[in-house]
KOLGU-4560 file (N, C-alpha, C; in nm, 3 decimals, padded with zeros to 5 digits):
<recs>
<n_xx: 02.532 n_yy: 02.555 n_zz: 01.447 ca_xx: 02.462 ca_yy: 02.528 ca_zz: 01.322 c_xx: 02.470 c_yy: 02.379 c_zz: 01.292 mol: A seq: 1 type: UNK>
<n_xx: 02.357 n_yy: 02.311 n_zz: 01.278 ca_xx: 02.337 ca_yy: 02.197 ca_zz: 01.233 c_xx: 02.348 c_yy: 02.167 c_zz: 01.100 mol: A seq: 2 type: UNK>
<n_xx: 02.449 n_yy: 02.043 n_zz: 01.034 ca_xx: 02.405 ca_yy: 02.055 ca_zz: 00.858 c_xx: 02.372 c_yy: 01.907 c_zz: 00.888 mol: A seq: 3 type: UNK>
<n_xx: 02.277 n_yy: 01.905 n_zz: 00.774 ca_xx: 02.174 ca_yy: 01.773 ca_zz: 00.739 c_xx: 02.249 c_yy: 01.668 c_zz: 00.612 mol: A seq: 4 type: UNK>
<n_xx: 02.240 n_yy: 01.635 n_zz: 00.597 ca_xx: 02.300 ca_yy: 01.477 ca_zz: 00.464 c_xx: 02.189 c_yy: 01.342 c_zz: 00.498 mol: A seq: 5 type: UNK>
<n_xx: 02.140 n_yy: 01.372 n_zz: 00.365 ca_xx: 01.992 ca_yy: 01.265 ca_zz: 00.359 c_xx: 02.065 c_yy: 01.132 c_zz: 00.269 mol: A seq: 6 type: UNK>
<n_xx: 02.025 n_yy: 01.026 n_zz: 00.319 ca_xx: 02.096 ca_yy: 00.888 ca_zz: 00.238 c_xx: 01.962 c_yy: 00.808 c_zz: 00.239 mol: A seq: 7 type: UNK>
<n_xx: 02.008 n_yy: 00.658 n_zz: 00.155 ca_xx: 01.924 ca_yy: 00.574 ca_zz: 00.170 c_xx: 01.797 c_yy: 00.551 c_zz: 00.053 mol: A seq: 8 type: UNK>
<n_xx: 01.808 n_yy: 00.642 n_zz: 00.016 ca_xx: 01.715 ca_yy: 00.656 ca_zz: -00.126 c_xx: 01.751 c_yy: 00.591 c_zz: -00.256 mol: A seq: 9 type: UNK>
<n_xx: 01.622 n_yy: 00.498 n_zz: -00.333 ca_xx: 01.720 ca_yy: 00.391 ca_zz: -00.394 c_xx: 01.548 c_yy: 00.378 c_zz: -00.530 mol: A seq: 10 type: UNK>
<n_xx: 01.514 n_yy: 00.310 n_zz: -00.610 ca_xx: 01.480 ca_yy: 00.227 ca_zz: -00.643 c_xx: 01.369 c_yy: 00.168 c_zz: -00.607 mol: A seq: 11 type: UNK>
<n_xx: 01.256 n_yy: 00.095 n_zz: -00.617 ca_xx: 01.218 ca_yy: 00.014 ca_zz: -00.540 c_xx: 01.071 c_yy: -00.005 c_zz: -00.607 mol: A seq: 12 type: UNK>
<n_xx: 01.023 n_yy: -00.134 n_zz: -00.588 ca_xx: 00.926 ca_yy: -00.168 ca_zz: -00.606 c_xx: 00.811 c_yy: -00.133 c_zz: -00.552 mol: A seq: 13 type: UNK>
<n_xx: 00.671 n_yy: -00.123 n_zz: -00.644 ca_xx: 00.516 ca_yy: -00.097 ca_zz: -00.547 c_xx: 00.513 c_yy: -00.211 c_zz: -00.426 mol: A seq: 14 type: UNK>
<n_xx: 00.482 n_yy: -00.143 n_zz: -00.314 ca_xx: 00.524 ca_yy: -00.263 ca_zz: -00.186 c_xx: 00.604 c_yy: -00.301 c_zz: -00.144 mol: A seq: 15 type: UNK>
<n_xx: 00.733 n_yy: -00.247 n_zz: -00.232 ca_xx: 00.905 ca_yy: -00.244 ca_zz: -00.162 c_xx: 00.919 c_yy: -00.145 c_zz: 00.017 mol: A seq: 16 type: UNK>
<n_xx: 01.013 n_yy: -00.167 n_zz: 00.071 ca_xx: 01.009 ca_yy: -00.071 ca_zz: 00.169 c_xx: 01.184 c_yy: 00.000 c_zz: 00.162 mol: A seq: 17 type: UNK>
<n_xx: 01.217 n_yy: 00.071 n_zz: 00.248 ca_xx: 01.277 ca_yy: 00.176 ca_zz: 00.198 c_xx: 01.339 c_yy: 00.232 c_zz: 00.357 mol: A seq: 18 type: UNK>
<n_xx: 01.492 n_yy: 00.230 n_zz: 00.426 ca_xx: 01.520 ca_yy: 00.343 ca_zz: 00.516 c_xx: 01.623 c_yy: 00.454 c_zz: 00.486 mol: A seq: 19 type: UNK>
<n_xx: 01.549 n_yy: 00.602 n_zz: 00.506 ca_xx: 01.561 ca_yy: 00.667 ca_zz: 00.501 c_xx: 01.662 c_yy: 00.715 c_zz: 00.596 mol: A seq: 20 type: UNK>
<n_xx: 01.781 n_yy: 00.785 n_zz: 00.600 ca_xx: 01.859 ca_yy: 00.822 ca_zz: 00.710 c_xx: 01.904 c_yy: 01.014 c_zz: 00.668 mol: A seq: 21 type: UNK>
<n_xx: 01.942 n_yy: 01.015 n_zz: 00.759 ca_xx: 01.909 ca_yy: 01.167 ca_zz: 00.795 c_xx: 02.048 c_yy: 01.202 c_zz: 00.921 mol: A seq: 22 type: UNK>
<n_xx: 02.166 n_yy: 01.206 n_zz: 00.887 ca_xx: 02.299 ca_yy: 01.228 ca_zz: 00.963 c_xx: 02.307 c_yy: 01.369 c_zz: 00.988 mol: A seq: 23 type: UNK>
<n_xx: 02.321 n_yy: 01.418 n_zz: 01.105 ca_xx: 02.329 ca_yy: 01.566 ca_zz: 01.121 c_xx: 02.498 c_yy: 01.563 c_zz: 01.183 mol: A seq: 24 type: UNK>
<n_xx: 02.539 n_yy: 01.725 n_zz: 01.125 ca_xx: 02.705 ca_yy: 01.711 ca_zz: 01.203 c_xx: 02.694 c_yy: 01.846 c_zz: 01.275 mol: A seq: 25 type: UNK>
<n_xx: 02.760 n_yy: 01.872 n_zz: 01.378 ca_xx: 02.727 ca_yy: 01.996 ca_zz: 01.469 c_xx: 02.643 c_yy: 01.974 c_zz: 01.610 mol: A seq: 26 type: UNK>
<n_xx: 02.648 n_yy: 02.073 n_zz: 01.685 ca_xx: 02.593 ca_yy: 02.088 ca_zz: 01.841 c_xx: 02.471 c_yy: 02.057 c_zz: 01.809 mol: A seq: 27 type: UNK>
<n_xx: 02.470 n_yy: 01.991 n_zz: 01.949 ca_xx: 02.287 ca_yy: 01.980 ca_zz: 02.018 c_xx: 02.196 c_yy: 01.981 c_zz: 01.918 mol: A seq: 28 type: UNK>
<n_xx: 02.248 n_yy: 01.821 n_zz: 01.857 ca_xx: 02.160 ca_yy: 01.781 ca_zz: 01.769 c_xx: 02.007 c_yy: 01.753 c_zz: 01.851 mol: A seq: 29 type: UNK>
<n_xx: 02.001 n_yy: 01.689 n_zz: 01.971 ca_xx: 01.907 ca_yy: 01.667 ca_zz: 02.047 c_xx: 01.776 c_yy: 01.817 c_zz: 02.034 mol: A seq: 30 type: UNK>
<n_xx: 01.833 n_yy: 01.912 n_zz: 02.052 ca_xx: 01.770 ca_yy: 02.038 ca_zz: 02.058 c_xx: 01.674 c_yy: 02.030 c_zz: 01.958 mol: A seq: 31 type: UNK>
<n_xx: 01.695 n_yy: 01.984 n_zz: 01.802 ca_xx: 01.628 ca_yy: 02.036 ca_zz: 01.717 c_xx: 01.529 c_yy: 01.896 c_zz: 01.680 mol: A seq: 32 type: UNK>
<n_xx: 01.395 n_yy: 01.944 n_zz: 01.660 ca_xx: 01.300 ca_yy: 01.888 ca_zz: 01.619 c_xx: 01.320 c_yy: 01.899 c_zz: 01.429 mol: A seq: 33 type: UNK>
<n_xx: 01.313 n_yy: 01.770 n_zz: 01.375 ca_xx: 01.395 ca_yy: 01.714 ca_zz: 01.276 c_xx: 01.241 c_yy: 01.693 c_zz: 01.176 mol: A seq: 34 type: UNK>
<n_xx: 01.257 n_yy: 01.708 n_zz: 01.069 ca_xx: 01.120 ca_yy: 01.661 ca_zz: 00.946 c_xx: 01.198 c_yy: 01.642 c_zz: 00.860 mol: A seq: 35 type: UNK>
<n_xx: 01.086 n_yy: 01.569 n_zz: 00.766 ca_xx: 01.109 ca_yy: 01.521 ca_zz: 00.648 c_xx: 01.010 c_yy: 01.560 c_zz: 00.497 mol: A seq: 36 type: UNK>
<n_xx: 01.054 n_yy: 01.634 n_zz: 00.441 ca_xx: 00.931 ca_yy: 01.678 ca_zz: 00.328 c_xx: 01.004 c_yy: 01.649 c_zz: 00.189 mol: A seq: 37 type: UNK>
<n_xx: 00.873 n_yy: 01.603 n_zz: 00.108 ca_xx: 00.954 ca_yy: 01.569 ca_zz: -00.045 c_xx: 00.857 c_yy: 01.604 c_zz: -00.174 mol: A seq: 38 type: UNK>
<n_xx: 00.981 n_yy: 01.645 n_zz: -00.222 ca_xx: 00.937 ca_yy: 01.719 ca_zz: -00.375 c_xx: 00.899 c_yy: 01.682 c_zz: -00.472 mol: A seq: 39 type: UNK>
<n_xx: 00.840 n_yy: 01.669 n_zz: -00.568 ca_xx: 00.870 ca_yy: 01.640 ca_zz: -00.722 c_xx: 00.853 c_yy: 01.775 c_zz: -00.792 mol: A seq: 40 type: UNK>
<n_xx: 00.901 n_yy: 01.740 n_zz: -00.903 ca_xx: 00.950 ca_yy: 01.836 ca_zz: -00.998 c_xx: 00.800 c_yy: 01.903 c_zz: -01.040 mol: A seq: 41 type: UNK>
<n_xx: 00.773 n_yy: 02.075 n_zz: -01.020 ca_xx: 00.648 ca_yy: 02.121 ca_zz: -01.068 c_xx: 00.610 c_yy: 02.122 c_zz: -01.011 mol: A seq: 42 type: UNK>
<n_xx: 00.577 n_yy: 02.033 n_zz: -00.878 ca_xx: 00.464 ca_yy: 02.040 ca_zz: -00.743 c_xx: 00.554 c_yy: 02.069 c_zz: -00.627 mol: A seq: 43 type: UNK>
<n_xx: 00.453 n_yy: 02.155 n_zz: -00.545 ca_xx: 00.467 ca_yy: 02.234 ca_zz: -00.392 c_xx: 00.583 c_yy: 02.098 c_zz: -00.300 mol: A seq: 44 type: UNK>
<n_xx: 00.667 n_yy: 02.141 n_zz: -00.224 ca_xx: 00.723 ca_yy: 02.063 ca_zz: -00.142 c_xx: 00.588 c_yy: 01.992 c_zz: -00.079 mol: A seq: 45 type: UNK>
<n_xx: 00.610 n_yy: 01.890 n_zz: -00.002 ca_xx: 00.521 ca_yy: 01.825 ca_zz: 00.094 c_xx: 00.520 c_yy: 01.809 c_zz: 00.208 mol: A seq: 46 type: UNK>
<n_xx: 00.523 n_yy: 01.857 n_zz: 00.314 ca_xx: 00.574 ca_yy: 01.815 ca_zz: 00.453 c_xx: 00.508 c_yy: 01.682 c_zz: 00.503 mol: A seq: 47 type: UNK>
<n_xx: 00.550 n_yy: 01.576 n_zz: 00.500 ca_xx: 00.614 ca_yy: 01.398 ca_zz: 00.527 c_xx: 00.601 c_yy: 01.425 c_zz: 00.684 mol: A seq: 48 type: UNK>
<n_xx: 00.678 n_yy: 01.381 n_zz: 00.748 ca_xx: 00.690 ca_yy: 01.381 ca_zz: 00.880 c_xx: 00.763 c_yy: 01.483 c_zz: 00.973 mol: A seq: 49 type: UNK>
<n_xx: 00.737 n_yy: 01.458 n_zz: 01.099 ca_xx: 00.805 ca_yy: 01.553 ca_zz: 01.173 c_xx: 00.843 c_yy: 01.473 c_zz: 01.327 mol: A seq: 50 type: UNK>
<n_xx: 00.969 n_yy: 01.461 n_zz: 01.381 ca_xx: 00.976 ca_yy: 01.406 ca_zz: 01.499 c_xx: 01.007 c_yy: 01.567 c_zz: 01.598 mol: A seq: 51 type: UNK>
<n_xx: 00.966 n_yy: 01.555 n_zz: 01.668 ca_xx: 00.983 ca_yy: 01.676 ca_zz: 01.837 c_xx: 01.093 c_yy: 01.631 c_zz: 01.886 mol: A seq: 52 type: UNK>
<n_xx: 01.182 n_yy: 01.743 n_zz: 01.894 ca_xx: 01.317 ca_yy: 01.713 ca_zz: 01.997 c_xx: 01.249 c_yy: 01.770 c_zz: 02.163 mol: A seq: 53 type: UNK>
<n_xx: 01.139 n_yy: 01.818 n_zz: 02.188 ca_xx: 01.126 ca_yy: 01.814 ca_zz: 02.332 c_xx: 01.062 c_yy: 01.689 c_zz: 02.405 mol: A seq: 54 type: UNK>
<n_xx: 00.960 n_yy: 01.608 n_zz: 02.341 ca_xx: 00.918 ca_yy: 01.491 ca_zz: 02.404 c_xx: 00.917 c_yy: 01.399 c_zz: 02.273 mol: A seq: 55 type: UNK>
<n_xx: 00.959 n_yy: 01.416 n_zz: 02.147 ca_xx: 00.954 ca_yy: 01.246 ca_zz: 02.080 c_xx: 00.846 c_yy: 01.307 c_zz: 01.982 mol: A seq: 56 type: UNK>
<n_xx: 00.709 n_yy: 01.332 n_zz: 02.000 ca_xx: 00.622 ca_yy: 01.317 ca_zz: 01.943 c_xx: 00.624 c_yy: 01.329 c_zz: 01.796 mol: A seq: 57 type: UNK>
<n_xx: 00.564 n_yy: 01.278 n_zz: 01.743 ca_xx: 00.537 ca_yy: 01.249 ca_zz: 01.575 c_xx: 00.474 c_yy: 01.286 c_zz: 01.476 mol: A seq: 58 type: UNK>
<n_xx: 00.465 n_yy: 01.324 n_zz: 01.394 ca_xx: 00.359 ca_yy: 01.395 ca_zz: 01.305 c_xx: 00.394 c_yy: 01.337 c_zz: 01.151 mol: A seq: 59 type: UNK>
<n_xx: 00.241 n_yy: 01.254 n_zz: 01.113 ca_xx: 00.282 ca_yy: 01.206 ca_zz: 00.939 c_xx: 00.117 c_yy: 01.311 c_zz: 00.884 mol: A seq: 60 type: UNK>
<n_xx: 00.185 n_yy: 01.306 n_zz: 00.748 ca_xx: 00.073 ca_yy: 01.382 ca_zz: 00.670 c_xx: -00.015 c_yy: 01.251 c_zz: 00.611 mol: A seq: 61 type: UNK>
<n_xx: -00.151 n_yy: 01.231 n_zz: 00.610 ca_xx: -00.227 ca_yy: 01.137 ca_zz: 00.584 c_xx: -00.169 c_yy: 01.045 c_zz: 00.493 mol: A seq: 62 type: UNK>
<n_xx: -00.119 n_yy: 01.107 n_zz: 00.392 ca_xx: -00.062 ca_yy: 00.979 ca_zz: 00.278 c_xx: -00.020 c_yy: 00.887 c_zz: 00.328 mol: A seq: 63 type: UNK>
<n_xx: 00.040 n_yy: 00.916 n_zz: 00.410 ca_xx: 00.187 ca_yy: 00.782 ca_zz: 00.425 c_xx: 00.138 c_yy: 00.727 c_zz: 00.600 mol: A seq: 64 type: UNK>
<n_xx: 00.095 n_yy: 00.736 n_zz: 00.687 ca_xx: -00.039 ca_yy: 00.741 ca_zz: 00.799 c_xx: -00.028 c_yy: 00.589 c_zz: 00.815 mol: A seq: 65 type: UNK>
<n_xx: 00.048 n_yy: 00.511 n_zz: 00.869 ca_xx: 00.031 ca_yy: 00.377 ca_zz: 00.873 c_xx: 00.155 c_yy: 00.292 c_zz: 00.810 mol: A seq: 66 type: UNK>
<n_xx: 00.232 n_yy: 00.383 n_zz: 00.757 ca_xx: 00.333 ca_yy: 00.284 ca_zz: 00.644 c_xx: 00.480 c_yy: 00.382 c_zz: 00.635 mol: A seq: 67 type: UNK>
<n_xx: 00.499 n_yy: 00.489 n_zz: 00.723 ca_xx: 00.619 ca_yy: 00.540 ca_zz: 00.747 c_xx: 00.628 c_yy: 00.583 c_zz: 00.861 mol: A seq: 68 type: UNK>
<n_xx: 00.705 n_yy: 00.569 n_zz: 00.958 ca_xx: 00.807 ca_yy: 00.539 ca_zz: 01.053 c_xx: 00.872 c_yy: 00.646 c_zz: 01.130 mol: A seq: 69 type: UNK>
<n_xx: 00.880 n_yy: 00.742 n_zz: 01.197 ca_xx: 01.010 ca_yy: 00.839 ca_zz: 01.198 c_xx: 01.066 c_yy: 00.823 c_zz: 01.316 mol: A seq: 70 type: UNK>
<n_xx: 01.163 n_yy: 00.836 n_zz: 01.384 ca_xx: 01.281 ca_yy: 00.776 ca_zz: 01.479 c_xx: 01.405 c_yy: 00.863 c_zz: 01.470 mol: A seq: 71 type: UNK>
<n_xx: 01.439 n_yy: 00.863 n_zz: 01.579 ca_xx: 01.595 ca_yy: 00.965 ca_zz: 01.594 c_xx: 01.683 c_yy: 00.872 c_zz: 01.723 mol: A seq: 72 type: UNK>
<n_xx: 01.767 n_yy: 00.875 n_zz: 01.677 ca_xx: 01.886 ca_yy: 00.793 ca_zz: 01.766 c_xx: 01.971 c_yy: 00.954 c_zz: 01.805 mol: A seq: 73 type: UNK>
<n_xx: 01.937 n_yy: 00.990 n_zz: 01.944 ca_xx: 02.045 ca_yy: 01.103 ca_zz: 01.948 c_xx: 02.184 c_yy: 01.046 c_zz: 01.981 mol: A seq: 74 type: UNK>
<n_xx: 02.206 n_yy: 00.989 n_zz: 02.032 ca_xx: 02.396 ca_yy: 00.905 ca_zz: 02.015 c_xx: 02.405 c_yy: 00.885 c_zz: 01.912 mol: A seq: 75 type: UNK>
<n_xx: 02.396 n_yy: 00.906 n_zz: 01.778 ca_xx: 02.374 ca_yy: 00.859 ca_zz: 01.622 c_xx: 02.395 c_yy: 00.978 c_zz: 01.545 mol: A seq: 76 type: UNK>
<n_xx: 02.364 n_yy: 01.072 n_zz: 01.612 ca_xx: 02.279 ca_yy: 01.216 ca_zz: 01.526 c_xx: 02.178 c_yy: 01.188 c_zz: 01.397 mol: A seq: 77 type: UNK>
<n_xx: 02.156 n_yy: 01.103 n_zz: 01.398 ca_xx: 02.055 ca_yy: 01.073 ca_zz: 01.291 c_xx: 01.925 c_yy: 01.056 c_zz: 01.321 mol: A seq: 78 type: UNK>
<n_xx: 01.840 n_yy: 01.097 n_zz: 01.221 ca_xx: 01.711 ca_yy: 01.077 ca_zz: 01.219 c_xx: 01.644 c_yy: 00.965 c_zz: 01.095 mol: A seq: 79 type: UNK>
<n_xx: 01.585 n_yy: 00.914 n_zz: 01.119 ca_xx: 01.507 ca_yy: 00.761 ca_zz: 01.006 c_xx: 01.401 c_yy: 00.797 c_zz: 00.997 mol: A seq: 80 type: UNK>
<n_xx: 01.363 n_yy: 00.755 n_zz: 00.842 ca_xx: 01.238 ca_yy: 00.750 ca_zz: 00.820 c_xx: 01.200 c_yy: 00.604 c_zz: 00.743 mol: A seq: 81 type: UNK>
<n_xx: 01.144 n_yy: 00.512 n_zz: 00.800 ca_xx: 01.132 ca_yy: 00.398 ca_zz: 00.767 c_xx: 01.002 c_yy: 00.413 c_zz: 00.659 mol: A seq: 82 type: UNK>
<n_xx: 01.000 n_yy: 00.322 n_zz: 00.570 ca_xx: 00.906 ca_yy: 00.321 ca_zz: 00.480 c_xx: 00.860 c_yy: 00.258 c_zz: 00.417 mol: A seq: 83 type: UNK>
<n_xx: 00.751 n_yy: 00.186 n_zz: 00.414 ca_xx: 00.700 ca_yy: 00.052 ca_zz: 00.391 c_xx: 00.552 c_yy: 00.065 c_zz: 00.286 mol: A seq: 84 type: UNK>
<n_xx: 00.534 n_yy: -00.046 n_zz: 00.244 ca_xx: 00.421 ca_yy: -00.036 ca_zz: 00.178 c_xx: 00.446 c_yy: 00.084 c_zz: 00.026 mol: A seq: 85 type: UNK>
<n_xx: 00.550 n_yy: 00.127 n_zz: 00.023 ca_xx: 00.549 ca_yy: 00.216 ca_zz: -00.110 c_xx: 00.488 c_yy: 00.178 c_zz: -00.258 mol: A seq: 86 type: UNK>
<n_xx: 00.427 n_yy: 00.356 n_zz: -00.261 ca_xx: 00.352 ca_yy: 00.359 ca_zz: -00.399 c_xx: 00.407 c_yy: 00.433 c_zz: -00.474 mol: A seq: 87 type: UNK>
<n_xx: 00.387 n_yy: 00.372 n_zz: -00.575 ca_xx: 00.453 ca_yy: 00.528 ca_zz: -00.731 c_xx: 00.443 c_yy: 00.641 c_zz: -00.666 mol: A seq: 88 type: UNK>
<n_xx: 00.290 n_yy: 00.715 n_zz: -00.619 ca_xx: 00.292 ca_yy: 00.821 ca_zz: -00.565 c_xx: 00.405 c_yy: 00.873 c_zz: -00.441 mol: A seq: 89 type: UNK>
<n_xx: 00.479 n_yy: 00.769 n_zz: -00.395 ca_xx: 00.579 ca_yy: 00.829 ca_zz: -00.309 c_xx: 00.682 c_yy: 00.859 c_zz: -00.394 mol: A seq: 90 type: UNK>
<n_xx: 00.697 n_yy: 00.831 n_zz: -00.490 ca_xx: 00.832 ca_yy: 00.880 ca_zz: -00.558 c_xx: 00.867 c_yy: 01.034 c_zz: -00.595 mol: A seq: 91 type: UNK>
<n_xx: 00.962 n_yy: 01.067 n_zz: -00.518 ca_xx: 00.981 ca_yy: 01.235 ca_zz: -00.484 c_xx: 01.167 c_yy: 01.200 c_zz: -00.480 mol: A seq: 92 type: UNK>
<n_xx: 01.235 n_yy: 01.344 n_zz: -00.443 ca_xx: 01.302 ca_yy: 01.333 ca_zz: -00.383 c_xx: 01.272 c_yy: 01.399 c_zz: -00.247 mol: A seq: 93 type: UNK>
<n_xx: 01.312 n_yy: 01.291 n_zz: -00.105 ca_xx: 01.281 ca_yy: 01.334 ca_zz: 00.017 c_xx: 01.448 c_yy: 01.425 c_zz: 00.075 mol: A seq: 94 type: UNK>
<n_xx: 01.426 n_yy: 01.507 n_zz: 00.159 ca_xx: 01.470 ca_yy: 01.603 ca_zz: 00.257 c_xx: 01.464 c_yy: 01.594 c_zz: 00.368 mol: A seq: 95 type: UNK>
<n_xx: 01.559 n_yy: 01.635 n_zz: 00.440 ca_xx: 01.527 ca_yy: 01.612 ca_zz: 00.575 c_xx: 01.564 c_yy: 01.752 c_zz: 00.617 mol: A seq: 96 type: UNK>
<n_xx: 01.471 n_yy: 01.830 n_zz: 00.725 ca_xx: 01.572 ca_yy: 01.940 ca_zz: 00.731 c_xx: 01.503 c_yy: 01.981 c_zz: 00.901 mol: A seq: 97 type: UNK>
<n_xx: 01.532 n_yy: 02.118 n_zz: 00.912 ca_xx: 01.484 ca_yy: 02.169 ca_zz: 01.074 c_xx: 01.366 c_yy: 02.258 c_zz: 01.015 mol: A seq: 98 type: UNK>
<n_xx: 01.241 n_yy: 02.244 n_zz: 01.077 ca_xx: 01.120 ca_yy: 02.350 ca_zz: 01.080 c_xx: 01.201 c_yy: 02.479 c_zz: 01.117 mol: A seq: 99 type: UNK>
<n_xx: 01.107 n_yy: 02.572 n_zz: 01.077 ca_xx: 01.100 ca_yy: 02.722 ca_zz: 01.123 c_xx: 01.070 c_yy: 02.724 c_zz: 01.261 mol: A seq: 100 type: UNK>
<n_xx: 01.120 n_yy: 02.774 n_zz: 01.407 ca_xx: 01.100 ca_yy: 02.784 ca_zz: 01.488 c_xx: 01.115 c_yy: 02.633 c_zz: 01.569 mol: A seq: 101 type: UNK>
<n_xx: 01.148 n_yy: 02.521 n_zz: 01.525 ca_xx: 01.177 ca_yy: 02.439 ca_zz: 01.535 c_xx: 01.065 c_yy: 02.338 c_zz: 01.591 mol: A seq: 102 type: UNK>
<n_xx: 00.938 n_yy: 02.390 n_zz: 01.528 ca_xx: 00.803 ca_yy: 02.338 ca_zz: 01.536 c_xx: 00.765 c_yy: 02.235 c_zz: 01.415 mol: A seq: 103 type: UNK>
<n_xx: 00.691 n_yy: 02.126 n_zz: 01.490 ca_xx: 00.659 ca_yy: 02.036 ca_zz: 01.392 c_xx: 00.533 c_yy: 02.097 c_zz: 01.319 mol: A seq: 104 type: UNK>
<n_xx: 00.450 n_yy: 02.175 n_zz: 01.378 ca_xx: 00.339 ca_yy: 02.209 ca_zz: 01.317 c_xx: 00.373 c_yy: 02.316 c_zz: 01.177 mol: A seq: 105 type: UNK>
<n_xx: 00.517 n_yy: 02.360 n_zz: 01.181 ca_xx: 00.563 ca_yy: 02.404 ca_zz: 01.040 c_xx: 00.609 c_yy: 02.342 c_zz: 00.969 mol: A seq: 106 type: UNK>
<n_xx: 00.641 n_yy: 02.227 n_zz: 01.028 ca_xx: 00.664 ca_yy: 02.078 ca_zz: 00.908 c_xx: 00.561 c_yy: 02.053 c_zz: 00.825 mol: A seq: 107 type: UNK>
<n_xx: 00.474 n_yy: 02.035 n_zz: 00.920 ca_xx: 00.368 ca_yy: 02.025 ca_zz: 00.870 c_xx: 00.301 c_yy: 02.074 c_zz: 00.668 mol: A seq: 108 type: UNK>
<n_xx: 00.315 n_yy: 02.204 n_zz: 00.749 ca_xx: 00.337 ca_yy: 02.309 ca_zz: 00.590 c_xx: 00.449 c_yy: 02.338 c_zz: 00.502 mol: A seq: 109 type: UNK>
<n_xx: 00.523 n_yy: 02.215 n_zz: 00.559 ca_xx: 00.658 ca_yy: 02.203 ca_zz: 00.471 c_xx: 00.731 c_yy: 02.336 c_zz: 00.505 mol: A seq: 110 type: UNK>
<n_xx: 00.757 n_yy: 02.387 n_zz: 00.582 ca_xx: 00.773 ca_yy: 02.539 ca_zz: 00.603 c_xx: 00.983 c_yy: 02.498 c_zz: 00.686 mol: A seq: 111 type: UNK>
<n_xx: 01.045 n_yy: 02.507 n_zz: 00.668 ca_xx: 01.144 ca_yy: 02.425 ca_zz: 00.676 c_xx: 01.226 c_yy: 02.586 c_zz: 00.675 mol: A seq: 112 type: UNK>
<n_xx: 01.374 n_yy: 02.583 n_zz: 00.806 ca_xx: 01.413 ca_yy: 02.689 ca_zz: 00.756 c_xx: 01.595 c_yy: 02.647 c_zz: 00.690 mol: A seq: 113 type: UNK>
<n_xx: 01.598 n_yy: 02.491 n_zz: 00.709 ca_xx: 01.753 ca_yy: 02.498 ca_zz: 00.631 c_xx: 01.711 c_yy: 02.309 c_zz: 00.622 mol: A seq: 114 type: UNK>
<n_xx: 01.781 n_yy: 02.264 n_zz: 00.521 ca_xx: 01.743 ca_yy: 02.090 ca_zz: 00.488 c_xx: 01.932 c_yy: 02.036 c_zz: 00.412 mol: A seq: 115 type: UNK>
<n_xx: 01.867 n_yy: 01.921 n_zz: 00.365 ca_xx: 01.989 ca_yy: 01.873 ca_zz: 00.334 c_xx: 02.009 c_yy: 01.894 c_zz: 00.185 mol: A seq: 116 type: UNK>
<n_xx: 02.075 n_yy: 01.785 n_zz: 00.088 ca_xx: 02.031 ca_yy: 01.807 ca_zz: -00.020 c_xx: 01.918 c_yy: 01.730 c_zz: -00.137 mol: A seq: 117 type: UNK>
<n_xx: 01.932 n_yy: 01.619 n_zz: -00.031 ca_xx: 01.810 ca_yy: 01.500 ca_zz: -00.050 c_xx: 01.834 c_yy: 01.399 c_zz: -00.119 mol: A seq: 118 type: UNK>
<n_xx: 01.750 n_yy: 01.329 n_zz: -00.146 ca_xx: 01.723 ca_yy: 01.148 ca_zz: -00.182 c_xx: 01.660 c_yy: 01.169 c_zz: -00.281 mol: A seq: 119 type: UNK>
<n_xx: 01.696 n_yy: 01.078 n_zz: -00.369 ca_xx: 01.594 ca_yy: 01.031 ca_zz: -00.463 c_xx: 01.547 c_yy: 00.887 c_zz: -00.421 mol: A seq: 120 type: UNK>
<n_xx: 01.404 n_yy: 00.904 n_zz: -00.429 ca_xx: 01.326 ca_yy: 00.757 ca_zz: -00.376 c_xx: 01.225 c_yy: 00.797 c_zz: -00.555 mol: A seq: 121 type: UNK>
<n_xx: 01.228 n_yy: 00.658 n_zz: -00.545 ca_xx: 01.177 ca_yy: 00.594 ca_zz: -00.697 c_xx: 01.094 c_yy: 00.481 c_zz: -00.694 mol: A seq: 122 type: UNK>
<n_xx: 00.968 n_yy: 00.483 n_zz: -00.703 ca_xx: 00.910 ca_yy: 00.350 ca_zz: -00.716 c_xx: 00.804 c_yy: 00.294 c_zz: -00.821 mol: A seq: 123 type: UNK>
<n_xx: 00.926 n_yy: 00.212 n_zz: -00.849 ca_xx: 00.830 ca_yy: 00.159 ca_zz: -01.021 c_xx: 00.857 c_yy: 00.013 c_zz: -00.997 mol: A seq: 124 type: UNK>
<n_xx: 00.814 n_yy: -00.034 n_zz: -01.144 ca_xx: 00.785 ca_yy: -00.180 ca_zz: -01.176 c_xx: 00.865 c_yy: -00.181 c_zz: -01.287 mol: A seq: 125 type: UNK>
</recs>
């Protein structure tokens, strides 16, 4: 069993940037294909990104498409989500957790079957 602990969440200005870290403790962290989805209060989770533990590959949801980042250091156990260019509208608290079946395409739908406890990311003036 993998447990997740999301850091890095802070503050920040429109056009501030922002890294996101994502420490896993437990076996064959490598195994699991890792996402990131974030909430606000009243609205549906969001599924954010998704990195593949079988070849790397990446998956962002249009919003953020150009201006967030995702990366996994397996000697690290961590996963990053770099984040640049931030708008008010990113201000959530983000999660990091393992898809259902350990598919990014259930990241996708925010469909997540265990996460951490999350970040607060904030971006005002």
């Amino acid at each position: 069993q993998v447990q997740l602990v999301e850091s890095g969440g802070d503050l920040v200005q429109p056009g501030g940037s922002l890294r996101l870290s994502c420490a896993a403790s437990g076996r064959h962290f490598d195994y699991y294909s890792i996402g990131w989805f974030r909430q606000v209060p009243g609205k549906e989770r969001e599924g954010v990104s998704c990195i593949s533990s079988s070849d790397g590959r990446t998956y962002y949801t249009d919003s953020v498409k150009g201006r967030f980042t995702i990366s996994r250091d397996n000697a690290k156990n961590t996963v990053y989500l770099h984040m640049n260019s931030l708008q008010p509208e990113d201000t959530a608290v983000y999660y990091c957790g393992i898809p259902y079946g350990g598919d990014c395409l259930r990241a996708e739908r925010a469909e997540f079957g265990s996460w951490g406890q999350g970040t607060q990311v904030t971006v005002s003036s």
